[in-house]
N, C-alpha and C positions, 0 to 999 in steps of 0.2 A: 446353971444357966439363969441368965436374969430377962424378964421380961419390962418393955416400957408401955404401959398403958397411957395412950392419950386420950382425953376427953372430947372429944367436938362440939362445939355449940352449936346453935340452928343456922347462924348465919354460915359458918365454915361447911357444915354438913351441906348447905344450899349448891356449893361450889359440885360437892359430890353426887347430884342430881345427873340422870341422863342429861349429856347434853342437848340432845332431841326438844329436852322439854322448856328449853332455856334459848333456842333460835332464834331471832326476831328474822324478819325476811327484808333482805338488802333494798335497798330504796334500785330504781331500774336505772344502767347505765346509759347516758346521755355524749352525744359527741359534740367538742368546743372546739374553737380553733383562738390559739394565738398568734399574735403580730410580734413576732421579736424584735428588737433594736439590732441596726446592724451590727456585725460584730468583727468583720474583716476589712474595713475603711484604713486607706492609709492616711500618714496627715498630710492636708497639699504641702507642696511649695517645691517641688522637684528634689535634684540632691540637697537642697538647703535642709530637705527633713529626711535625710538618709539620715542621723544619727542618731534622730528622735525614733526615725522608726525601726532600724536596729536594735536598738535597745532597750525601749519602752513598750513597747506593744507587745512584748513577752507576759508581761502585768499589767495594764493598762488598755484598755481601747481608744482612737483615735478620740471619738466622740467624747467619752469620759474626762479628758483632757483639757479640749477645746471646751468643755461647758464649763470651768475653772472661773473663778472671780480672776480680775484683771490683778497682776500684781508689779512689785518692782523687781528690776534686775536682780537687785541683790536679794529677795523673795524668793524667786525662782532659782536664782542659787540654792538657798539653804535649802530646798525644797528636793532640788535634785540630791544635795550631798546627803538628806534623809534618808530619801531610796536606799542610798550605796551603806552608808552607815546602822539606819534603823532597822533599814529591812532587807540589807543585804542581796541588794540589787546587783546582778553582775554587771555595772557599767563600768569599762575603761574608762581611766582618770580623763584620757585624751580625748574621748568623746564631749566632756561636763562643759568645754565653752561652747559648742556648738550645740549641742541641747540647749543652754541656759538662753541663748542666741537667737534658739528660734523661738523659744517659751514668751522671752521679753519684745520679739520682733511682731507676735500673732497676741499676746495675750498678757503685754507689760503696760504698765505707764511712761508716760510721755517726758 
């Protein structure tokens, strides 16, 4: 039979101390309150943003959206077809002009 003898130094042997003698005593629990952002907002504009919000608010929040830099139609295209492409957005194709539609109608150039 073989035996392995380990050495411990001071620091590691420290580790093997009661833990009693090693406690530090918790600082006292405190109660906060947080203000969350809302998180269930749909986007206005009646059925015009039924597509956006079938299909984008699975990933997305309304707000998250709407605070977007303004861009152009063709922007908010390639923007959407990233979703579907990059990040494997479930959005039907037949959705992508009325998405793009409301994207460029709320938050395109002129």
């Amino acid at each position: 039979m073989r035996h392995v003898i380990i050495a411990l130094g001071t620091s590691f042997a420290a580790l093997l101390t009661p833990a009693s003698a090693q406690v530090q005593p918790a600082p006292p629990i405190t109660s906060t309150s947080v203000e969350l952002p809302p998180g269930d907002a749909l986007f206005p504009g009646g059925s015009s943003a039924d597509a956006i919000n079938n299909n984008c608010l699975a990933c997305h929040s309304a707000d998250m959206v709407l605070n977007q830099p303004v861009l152009s139609r063709s922007a908010w295209d390639s923007e959407v077809h990233k979703m579907i492409k990059a990040y494997r957005a479930p959005i039907d194709e037949g959705d992508v002009p009325a998405i793009v539609d409301y994207l460029a109608s709320i938050k395109g150039t002129n």
